[in-house]
Backbone as CSV, one residue per row, in Angstrom:
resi,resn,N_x,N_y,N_z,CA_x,CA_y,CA_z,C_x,C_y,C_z
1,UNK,-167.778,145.702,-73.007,-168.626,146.695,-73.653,-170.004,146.104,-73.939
2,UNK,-170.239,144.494,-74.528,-171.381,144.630,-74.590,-171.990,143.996,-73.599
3,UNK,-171.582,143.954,-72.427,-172.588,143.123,-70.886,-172.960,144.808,-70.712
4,UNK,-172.695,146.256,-70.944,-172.984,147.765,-70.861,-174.212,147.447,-71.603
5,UNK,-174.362,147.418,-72.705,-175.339,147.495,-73.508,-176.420,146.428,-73.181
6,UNK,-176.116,145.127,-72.636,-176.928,144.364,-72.549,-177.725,145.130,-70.989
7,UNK,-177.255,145.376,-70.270,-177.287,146.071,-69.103,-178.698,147.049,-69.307
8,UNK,-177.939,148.387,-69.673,-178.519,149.067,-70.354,-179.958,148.736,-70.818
9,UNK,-180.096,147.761,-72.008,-181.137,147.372,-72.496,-182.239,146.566,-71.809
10,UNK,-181.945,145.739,-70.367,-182.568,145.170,-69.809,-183.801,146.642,-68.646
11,UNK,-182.302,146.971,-68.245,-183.023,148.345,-67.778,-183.697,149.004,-68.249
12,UNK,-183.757,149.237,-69.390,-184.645,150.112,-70.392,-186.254,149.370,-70.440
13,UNK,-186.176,148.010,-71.016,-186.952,147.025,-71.221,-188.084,147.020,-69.515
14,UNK,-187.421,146.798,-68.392,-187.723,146.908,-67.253,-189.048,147.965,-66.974
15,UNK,-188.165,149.444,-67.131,-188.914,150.448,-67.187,-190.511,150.201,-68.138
16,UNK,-190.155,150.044,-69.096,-191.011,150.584,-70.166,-192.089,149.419,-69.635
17,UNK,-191.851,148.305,-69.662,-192.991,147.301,-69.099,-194.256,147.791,-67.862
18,UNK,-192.477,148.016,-66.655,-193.637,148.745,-65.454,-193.819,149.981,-65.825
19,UNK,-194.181,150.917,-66.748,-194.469,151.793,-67.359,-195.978,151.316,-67.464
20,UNK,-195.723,150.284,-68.908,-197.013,150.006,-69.192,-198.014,149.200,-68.179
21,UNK,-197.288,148.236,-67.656,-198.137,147.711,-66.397,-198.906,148.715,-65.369
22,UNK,-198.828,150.507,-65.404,-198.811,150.915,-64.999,-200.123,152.278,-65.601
23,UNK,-200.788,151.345,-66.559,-201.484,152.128,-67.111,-202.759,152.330,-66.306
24,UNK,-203.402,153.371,-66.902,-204.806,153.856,-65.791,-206.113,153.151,-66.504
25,UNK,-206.572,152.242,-65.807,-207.857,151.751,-66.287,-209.281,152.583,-66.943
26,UNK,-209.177,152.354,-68.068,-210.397,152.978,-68.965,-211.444,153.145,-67.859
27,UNK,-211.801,154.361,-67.713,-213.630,154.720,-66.969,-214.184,155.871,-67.241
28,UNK,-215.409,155.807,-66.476,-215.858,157.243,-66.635,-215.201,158.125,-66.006
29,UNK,-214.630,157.445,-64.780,-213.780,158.602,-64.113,-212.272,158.945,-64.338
30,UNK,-212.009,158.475,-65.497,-210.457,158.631,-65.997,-210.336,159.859,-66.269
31,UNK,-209.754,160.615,-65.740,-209.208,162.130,-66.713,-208.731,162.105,-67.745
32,UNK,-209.277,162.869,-69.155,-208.696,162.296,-70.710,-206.976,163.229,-70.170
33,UNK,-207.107,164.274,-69.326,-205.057,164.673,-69.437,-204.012,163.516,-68.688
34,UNK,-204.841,162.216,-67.878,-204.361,161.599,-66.889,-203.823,160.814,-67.819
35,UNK,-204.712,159.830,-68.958,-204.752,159.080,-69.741,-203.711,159.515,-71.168
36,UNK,-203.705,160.887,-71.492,-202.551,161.683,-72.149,-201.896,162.107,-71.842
37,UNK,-200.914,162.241,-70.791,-199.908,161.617,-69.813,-199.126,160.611,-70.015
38,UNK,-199.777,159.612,-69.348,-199.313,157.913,-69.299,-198.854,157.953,-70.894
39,UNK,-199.864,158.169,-71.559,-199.505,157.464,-73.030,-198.854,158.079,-73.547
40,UNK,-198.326,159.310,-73.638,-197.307,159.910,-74.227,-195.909,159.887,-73.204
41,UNK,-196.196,158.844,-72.538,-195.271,158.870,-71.665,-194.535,157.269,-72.253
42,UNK,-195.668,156.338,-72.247,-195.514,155.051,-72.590,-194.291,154.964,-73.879
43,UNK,-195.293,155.896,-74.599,-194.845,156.515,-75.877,-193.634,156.504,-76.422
44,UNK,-192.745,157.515,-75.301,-191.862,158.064,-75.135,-190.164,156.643,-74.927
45,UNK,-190.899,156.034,-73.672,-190.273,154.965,-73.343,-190.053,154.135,-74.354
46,UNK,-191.094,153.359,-75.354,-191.249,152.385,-76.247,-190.381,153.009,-77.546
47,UNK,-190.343,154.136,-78.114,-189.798,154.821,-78.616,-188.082,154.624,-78.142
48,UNK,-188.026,155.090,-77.155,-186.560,154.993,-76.946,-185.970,153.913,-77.056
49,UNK,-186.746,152.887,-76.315,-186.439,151.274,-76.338,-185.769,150.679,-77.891
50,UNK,-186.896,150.818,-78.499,-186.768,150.345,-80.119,-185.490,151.465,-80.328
51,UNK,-185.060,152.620,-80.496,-184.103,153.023,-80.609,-182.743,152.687,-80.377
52,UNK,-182.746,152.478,-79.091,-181.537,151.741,-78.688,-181.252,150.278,-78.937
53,UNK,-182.732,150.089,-79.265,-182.637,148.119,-79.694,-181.943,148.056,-81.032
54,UNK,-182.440,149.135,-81.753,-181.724,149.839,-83.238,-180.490,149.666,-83.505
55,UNK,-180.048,151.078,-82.564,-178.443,150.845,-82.641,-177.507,150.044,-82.467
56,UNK,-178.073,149.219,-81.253,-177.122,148.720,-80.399,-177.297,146.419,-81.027
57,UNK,-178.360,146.346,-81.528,-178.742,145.050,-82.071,-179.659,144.903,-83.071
58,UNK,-178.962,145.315,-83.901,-179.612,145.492,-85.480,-179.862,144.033,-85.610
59,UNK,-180.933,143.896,-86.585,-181.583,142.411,-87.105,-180.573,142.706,-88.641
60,UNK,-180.701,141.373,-88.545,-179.974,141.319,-89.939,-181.439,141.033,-90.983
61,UNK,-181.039,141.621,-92.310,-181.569,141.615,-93.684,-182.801,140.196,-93.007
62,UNK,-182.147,139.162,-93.163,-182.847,137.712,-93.063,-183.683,137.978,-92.216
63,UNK,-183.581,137.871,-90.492,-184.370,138.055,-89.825,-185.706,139.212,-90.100
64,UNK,-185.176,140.423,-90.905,-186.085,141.140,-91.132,-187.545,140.669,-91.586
65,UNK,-186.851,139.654,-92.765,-187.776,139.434,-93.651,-188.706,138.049,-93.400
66,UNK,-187.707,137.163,-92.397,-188.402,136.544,-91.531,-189.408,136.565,-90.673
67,UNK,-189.381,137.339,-89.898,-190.322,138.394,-88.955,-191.231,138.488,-90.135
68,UNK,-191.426,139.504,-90.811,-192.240,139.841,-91.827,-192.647,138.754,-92.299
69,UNK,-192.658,138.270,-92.569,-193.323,136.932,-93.675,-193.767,135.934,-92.682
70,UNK,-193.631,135.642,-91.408,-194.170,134.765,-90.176,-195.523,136.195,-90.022
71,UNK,-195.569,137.447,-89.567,-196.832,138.061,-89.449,-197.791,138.619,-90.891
72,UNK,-197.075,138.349,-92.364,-197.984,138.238,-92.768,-198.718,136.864,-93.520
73,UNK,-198.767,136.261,-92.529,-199.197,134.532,-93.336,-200.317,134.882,-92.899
């Protein structure tokens, strides 16, 4: 069950990267719906990601506060 989830999560992770690797370079000639697209698309992916990172591999209490206290020094 959890090589599924690890599975799963790599695939997910995969996507969302070449998602973002996949973004449209800032210009004058960017379409602002081309650019609101992608990003509510990105959005969408990164969103899900952290979701399933949620359920499936919760941080414990410690690590939380670890994390936290390493980005606000």
């Amino acid at each position: 069950m959890k090589n599924d989830k690890f599975d799963k999560c790599i695939k997910m992770m995969r996507q969302l990267v070449s998602d973002i690797q996949g973004a449209p370079l800032p210009s004058g000639d960017l379409e602002p719906e081309l650019y609101r697209i992608w990003y509510e698309h990105v959005q969408s992916a990164g969103m899900e990601c952290l979701e399933y990172l949620d359920d499936n591999f919760p941080l414990e209490k410690e690590d939380i506060d670890s994390t936290l206290n390493k980005f606000l020094k």
